[in-house]
DOPAVO-225584 format. One record per residue: residue in one letter; residue number from 0; y, x, z of N, C-alpha, C in turn. Coordinates in Angstrom, 3 decimals, decimal comma. Layout:
! residues N
<rest=A&nr=NUM&n_north=Y&n_east=X&n_up=Z&ca_north=Y&ca_east=X&ca_up=Z&c_north=Y&c_east=X&c_up=Z>
...
***
This chain:
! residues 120
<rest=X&nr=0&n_north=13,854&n_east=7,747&n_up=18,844&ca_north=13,733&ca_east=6,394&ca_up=19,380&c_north=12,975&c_east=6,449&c_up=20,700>
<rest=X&nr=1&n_north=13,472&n_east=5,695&n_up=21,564&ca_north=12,510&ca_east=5,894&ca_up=23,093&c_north=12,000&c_east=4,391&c_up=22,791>
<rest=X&nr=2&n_north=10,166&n_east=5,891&n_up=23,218&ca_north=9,035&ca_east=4,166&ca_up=23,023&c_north=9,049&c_east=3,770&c_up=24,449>
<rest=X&nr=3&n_north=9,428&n_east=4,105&n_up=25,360&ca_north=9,248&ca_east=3,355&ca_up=26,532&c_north=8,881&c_east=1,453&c_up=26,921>
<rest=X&nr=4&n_north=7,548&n_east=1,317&n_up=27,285&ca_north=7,481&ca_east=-0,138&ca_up=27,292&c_north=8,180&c_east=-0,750&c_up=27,940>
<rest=X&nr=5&n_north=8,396&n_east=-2,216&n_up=27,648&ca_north=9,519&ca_east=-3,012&ca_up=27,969&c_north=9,147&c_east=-3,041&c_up=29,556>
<rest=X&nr=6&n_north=10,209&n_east=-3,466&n_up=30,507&ca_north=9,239&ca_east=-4,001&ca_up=31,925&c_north=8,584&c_east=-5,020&c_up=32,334>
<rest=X&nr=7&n_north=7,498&n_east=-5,157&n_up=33,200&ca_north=7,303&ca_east=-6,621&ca_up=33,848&c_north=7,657&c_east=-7,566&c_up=34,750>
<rest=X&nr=8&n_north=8,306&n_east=-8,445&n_up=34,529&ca_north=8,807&ca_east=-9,022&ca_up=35,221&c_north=7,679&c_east=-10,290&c_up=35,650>
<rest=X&nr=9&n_north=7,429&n_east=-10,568&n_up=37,026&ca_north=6,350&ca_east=-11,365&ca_up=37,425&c_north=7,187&c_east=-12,544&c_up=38,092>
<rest=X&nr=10&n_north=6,338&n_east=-13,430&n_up=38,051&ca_north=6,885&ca_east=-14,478&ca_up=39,066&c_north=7,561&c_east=-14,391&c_up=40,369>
<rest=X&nr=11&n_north=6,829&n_east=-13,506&n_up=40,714&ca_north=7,505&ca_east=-12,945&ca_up=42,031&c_north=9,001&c_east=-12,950&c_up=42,259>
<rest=X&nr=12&n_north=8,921&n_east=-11,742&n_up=41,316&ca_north=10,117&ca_east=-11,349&ca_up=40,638&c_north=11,684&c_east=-12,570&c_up=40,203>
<rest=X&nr=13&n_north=11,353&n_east=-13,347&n_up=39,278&ca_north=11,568&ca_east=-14,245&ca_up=39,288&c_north=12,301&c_east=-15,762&c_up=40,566>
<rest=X&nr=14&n_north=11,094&n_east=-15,638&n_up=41,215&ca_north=11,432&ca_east=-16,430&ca_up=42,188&c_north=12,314&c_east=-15,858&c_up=43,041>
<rest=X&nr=15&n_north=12,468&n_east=-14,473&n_up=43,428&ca_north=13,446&ca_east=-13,722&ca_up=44,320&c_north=14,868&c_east=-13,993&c_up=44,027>
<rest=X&nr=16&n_north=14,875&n_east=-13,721&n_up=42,001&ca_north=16,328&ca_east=-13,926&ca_up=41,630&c_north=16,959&c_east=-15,275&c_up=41,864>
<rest=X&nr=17&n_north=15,794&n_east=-16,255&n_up=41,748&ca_north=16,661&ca_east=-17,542&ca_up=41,345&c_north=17,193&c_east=-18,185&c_up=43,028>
<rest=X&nr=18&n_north=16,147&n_east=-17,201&n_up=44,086&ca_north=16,504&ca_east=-17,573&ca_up=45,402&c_north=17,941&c_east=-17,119&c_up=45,750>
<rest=X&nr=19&n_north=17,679&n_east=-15,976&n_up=45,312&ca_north=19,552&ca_east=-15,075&ca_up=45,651&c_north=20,319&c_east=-15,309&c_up=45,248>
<rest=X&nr=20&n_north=20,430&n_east=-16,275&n_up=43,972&ca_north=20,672&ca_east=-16,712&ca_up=42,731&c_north=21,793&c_east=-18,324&c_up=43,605>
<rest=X&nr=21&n_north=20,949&n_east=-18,675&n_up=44,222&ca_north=21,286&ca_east=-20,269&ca_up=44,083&c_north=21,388&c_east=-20,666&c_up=46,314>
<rest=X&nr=22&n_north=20,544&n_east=-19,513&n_up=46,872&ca_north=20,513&ca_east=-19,513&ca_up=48,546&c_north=19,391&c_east=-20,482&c_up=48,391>
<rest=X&nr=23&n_north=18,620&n_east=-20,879&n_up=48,044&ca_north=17,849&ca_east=-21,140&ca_up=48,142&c_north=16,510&c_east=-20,580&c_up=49,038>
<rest=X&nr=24&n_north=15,682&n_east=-21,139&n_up=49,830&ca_north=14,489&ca_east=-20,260&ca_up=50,550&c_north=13,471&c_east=-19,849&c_up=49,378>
<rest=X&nr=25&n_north=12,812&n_east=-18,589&n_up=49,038&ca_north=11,842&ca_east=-18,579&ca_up=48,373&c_north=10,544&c_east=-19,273&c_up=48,340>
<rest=X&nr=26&n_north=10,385&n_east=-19,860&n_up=49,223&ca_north=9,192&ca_east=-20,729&ca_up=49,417&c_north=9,428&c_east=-21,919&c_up=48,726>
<rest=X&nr=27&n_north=10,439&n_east=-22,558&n_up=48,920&ca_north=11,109&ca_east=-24,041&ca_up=47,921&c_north=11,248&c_east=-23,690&c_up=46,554>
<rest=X&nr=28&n_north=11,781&n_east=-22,476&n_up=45,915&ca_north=11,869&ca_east=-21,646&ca_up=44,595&c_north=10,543&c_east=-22,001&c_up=44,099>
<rest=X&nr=29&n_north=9,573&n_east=-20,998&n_up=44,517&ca_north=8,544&ca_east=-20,555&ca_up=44,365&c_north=7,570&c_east=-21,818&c_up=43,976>
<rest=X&nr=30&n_north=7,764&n_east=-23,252&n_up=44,328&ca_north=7,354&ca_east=-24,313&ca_up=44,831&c_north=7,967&c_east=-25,305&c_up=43,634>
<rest=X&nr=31&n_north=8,809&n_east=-25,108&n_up=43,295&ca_north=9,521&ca_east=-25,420&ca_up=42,036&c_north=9,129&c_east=-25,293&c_up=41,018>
<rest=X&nr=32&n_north=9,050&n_east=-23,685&n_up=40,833&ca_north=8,946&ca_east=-23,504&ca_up=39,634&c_north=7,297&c_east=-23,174&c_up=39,520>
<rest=X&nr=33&n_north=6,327&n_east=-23,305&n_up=40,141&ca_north=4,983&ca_east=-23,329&ca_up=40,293&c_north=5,114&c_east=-25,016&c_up=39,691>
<rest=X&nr=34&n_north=5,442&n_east=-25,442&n_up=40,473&ca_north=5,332&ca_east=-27,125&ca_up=39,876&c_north=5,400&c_east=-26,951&c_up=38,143>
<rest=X&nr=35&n_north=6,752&n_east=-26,540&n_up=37,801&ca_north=7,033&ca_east=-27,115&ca_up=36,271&c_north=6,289&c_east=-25,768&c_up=35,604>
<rest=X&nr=36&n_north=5,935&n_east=-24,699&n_up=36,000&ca_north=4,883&ca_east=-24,666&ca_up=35,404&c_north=3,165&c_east=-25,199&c_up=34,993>
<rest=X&nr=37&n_north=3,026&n_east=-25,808&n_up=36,260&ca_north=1,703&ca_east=-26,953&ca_up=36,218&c_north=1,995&c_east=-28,192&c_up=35,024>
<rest=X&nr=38&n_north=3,434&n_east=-28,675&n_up=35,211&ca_north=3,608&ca_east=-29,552&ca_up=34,566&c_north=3,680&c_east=-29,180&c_up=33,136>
<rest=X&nr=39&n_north=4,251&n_east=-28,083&n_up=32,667&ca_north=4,367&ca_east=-27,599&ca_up=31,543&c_north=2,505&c_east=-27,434&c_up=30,749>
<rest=X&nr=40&n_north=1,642&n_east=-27,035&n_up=31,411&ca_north=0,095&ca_east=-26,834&ca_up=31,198&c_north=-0,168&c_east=-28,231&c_up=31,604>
<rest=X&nr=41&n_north=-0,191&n_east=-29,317&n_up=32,461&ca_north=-0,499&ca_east=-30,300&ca_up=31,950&c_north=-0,096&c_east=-31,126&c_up=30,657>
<rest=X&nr=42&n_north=1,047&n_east=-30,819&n_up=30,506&ca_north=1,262&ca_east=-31,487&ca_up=28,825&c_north=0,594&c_east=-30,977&c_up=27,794>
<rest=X&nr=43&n_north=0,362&n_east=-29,527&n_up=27,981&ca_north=-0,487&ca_east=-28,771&ca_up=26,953&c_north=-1,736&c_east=-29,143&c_up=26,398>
<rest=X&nr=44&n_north=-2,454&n_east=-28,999&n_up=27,625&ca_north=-3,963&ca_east=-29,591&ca_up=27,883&c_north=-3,523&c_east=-31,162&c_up=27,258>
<rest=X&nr=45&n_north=-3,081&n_east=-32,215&n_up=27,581&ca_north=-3,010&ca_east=-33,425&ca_up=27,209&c_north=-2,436&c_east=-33,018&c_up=25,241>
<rest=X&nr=46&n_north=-2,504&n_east=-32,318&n_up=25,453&ca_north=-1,882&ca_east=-31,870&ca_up=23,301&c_north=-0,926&c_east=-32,496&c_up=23,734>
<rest=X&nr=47&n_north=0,168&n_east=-32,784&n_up=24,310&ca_north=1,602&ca_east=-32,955&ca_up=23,884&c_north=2,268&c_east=-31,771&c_up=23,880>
<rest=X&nr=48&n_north=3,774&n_east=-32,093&n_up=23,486&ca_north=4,271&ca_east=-31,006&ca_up=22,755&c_north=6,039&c_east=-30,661&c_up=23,526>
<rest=X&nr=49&n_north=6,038&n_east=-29,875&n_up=23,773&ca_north=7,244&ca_east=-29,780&ca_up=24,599&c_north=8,658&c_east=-29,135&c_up=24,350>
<rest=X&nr=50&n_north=9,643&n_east=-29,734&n_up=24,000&ca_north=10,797&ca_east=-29,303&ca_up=23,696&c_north=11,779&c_east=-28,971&c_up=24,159>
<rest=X&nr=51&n_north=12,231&n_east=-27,586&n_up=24,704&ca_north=13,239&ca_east=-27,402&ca_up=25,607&c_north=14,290&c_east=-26,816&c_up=24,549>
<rest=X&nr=52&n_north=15,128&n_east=-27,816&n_up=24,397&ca_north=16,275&ca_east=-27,062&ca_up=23,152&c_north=17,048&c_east=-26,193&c_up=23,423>
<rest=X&nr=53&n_north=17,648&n_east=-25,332&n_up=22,472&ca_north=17,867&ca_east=-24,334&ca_up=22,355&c_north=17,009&c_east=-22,655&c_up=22,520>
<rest=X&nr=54&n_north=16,067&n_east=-23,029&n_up=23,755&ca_north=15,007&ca_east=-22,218&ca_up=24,317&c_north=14,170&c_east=-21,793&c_up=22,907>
<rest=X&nr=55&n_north=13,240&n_east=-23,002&n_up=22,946&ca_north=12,154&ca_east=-22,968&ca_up=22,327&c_north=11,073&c_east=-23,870&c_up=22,473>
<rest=X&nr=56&n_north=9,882&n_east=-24,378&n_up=21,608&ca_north=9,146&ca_east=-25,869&ca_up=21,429&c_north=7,390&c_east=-24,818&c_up=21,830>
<rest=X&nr=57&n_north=6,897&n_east=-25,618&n_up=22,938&ca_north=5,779&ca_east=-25,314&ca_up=22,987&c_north=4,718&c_east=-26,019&c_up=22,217>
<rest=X&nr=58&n_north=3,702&n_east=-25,841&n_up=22,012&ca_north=2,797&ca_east=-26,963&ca_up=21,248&c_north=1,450&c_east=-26,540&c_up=20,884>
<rest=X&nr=59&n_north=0,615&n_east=-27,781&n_up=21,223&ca_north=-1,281&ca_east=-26,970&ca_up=20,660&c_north=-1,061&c_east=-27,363&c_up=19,708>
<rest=X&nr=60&n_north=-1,889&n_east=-26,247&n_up=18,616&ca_north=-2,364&ca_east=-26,413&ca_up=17,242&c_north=-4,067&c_east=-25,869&c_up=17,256>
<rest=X&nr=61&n_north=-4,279&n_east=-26,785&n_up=16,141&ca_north=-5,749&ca_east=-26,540&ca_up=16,330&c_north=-6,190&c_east=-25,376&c_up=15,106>
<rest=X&nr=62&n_north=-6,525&n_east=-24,134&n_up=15,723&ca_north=-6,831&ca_east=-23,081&ca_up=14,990&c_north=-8,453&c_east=-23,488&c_up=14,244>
<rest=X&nr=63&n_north=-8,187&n_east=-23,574&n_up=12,955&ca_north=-9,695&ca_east=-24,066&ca_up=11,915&c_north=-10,832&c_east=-22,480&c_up=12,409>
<rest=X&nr=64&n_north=-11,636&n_east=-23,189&n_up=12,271&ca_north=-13,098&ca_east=-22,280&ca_up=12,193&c_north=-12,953&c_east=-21,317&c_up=11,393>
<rest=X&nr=65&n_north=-13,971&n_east=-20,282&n_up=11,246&ca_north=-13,821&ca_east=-19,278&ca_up=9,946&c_north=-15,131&c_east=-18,424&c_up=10,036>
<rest=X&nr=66&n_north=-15,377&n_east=-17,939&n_up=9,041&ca_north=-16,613&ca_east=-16,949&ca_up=9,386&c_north=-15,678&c_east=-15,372&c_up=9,164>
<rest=X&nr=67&n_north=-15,814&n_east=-14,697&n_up=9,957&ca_north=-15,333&ca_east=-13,428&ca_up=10,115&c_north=-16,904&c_east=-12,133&c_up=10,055>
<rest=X&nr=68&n_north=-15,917&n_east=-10,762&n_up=9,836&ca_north=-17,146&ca_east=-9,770&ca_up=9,795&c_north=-16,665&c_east=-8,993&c_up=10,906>
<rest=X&nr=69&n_north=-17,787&n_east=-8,323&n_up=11,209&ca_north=-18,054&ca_east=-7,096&ca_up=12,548&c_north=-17,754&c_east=-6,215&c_up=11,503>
<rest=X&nr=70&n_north=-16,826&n_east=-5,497&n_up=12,451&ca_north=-16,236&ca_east=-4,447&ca_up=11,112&c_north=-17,238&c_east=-3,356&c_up=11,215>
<rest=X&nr=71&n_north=-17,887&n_east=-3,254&n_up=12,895&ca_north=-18,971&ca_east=-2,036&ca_up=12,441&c_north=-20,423&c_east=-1,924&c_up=11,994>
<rest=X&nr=72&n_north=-20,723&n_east=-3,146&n_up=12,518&ca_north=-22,054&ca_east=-3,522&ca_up=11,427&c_north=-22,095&c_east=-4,156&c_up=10,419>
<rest=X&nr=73&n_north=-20,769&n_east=-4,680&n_up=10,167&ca_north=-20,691&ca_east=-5,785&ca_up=8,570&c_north=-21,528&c_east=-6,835&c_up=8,893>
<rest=X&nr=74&n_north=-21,888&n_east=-7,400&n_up=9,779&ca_north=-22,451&ca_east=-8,840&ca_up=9,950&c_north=-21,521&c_east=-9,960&c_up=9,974>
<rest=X&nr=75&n_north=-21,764&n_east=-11,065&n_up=9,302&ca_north=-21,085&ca_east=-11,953&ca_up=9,642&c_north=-20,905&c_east=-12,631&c_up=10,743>
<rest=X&nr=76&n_north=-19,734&n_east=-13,500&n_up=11,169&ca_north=-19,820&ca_east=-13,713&ca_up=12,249&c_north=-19,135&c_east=-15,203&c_up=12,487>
<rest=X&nr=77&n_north=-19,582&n_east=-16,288&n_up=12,940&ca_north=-19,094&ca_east=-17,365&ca_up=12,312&c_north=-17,978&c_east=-17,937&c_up=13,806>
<rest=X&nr=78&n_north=-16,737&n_east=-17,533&n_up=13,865&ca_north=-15,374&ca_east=-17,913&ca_up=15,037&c_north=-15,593&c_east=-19,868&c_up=14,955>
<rest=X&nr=79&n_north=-15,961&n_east=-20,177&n_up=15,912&ca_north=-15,265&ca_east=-21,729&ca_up=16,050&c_north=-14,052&c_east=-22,110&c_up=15,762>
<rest=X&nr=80&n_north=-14,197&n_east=-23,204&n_up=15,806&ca_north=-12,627&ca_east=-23,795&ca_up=15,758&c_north=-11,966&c_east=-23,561&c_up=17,436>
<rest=X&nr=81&n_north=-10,537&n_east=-23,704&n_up=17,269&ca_north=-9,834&ca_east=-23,861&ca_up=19,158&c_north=-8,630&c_east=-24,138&c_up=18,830>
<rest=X&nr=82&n_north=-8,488&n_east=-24,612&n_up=20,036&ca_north=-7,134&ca_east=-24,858&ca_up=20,502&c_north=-6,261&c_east=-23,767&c_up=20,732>
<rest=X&nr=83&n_north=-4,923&n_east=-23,963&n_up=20,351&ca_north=-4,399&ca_east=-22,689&ca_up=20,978&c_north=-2,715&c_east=-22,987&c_up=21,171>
<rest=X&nr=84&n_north=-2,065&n_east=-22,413&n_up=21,722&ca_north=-0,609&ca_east=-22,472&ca_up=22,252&c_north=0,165&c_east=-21,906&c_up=21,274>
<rest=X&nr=85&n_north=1,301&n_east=-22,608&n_up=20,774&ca_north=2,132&ca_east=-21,997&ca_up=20,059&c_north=3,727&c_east=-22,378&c_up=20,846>
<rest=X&nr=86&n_north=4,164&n_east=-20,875&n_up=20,652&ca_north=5,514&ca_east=-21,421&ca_up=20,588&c_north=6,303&c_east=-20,835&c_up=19,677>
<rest=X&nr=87&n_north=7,392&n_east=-21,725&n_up=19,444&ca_north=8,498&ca_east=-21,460&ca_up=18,150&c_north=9,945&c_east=-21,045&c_up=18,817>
<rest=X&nr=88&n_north=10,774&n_east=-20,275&n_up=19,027&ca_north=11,356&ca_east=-19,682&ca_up=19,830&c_north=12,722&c_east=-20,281&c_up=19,147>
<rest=X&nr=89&n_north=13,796&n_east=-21,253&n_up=19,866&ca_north=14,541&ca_east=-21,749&ca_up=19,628&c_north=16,204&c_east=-20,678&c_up=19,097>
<rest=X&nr=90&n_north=17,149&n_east=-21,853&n_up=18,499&ca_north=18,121&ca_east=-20,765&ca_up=18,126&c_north=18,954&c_east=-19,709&c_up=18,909>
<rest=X&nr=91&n_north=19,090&n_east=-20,540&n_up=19,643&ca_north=20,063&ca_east=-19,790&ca_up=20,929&c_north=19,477&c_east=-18,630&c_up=21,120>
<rest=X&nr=92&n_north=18,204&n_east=-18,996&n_up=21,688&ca_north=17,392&ca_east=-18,001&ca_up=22,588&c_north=16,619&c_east=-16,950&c_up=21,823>
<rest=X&nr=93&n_north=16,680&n_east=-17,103&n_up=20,409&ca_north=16,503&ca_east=-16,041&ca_up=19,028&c_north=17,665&c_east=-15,517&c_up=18,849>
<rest=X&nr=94&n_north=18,854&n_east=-15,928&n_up=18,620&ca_north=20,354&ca_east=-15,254&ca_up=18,634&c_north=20,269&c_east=-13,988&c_up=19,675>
<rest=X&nr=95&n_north=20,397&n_east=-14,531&n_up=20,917&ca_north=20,424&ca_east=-14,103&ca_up=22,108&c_north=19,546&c_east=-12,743&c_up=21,794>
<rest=X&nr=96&n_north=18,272&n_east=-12,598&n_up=21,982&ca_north=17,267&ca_east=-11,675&ca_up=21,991&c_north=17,827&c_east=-10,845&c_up=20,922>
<rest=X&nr=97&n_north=17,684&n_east=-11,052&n_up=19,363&ca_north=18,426&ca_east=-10,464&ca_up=18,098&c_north=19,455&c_east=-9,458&c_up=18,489>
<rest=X&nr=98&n_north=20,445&n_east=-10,473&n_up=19,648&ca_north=21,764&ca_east=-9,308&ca_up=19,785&c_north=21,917&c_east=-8,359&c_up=20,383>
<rest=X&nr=99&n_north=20,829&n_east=-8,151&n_up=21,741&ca_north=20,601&ca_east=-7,130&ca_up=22,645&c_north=20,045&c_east=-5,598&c_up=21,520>
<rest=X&nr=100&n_north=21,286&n_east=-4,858&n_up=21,893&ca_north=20,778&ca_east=-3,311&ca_up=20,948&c_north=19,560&c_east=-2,652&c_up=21,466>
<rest=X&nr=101&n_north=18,887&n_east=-2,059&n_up=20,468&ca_north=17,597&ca_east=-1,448&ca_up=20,610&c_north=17,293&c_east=-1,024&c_up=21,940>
<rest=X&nr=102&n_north=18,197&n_east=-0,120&n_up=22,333&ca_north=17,294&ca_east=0,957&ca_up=23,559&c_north=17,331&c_east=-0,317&c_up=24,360>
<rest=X&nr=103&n_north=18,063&n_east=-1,440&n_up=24,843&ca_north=18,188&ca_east=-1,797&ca_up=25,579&c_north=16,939&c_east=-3,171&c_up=25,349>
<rest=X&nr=104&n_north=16,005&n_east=-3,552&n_up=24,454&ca_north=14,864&ca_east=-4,168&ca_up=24,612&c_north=13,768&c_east=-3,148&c_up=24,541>
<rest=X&nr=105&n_north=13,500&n_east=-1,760&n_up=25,384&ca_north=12,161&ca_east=-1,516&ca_up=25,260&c_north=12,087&c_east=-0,503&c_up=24,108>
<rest=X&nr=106&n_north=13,265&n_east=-0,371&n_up=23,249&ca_north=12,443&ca_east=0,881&ca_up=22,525&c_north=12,045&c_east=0,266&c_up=21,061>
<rest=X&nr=107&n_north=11,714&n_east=-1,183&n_up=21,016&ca_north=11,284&ca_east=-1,874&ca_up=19,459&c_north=11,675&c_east=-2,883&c_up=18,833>
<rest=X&nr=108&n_north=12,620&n_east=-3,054&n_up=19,636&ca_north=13,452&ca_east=-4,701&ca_up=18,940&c_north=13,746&c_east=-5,406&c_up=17,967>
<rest=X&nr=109&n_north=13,292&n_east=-4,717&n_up=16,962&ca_north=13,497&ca_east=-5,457&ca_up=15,824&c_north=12,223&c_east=-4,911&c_up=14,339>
<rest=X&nr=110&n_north=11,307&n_east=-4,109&n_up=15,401&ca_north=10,143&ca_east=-3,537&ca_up=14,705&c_north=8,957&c_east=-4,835&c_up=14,461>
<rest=X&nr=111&n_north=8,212&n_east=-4,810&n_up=13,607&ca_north=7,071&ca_east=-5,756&ca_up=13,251&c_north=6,029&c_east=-5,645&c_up=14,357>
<rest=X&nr=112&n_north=6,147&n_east=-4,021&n_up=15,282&ca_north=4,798&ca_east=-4,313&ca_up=16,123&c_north=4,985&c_east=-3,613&c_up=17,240>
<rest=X&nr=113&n_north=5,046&n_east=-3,757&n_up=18,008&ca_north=5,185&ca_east=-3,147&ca_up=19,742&c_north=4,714&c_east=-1,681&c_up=19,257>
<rest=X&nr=114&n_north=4,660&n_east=-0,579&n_up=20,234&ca_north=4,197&ca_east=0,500&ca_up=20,205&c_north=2,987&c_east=0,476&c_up=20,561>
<rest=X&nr=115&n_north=1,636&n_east=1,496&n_up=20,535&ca_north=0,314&ca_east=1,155&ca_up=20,603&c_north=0,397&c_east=1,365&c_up=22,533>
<rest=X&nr=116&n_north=-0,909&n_east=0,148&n_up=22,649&ca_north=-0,730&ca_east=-0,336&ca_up=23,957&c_north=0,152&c_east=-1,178&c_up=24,398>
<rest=X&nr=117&n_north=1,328&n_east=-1,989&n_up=23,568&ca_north=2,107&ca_east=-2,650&ca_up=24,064&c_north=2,154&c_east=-4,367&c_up=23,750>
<rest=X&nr=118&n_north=2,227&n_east=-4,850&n_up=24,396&ca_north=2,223&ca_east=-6,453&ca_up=24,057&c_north=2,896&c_east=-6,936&c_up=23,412>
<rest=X&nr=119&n_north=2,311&n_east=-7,798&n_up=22,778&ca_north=3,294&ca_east=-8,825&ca_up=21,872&c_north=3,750&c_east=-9,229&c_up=22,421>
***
């Protein structure tokens, strides 16, 4: 099996394709999609909940408090409560991912856990 990690693709990145993509100037791209990402984190922050169908549903949930241990001193350790981002990854765009064969996502596509060092 090749563990090779998946690649990164950055905004940058991104904004180049959708420029070459559509003739668009990268500066107007870039300007775009900077926006609906602001807009996307302002709904967040406000706890609303965002549904792009087929894609996938963004949404805060409020992660409960807990007391946890230091695994190397065994002390307890008492985690707050928080906010946190969830998303639920829609059908299409779960189909989609599912069908791409192994080598061709990275090496782990259908494994429970990235290779060590690799992101969820």
């Amino acid at each position: 099996m090749d563990s090779q990690a998946p690649e990164t693709i950055t905004k940058r990145d991104l904004v180049q394709r959708i420029a070459d993509q559509t003739g668009q100037t990268k500066v107007l791209v870039r300007d775009i999609l900077q926006r609906f990402l602001d807009e996307v984190s302002e709904e967040l922050i406000r706890g609303n909940r965002l549904e792009f169908r087929k894609f996938g549903v963004f949404e805060v949930r409020l992660r409960p408090g807990r007391v946890a241990q230091n695994p190397k001193t065994l002390e307890k350790v008492v985690v707050p409560a928080k906010r946190v981002v969830k998303f639920k990854v829609g059908n299409v765009l779960k189909k989609r991912v599912e069908s791409v064969p192994e080598q061709a996502s990275g090496g782990y596509g259908n494994e429970a856990t990235p290779p060590a060092g690799g992101v969820a």
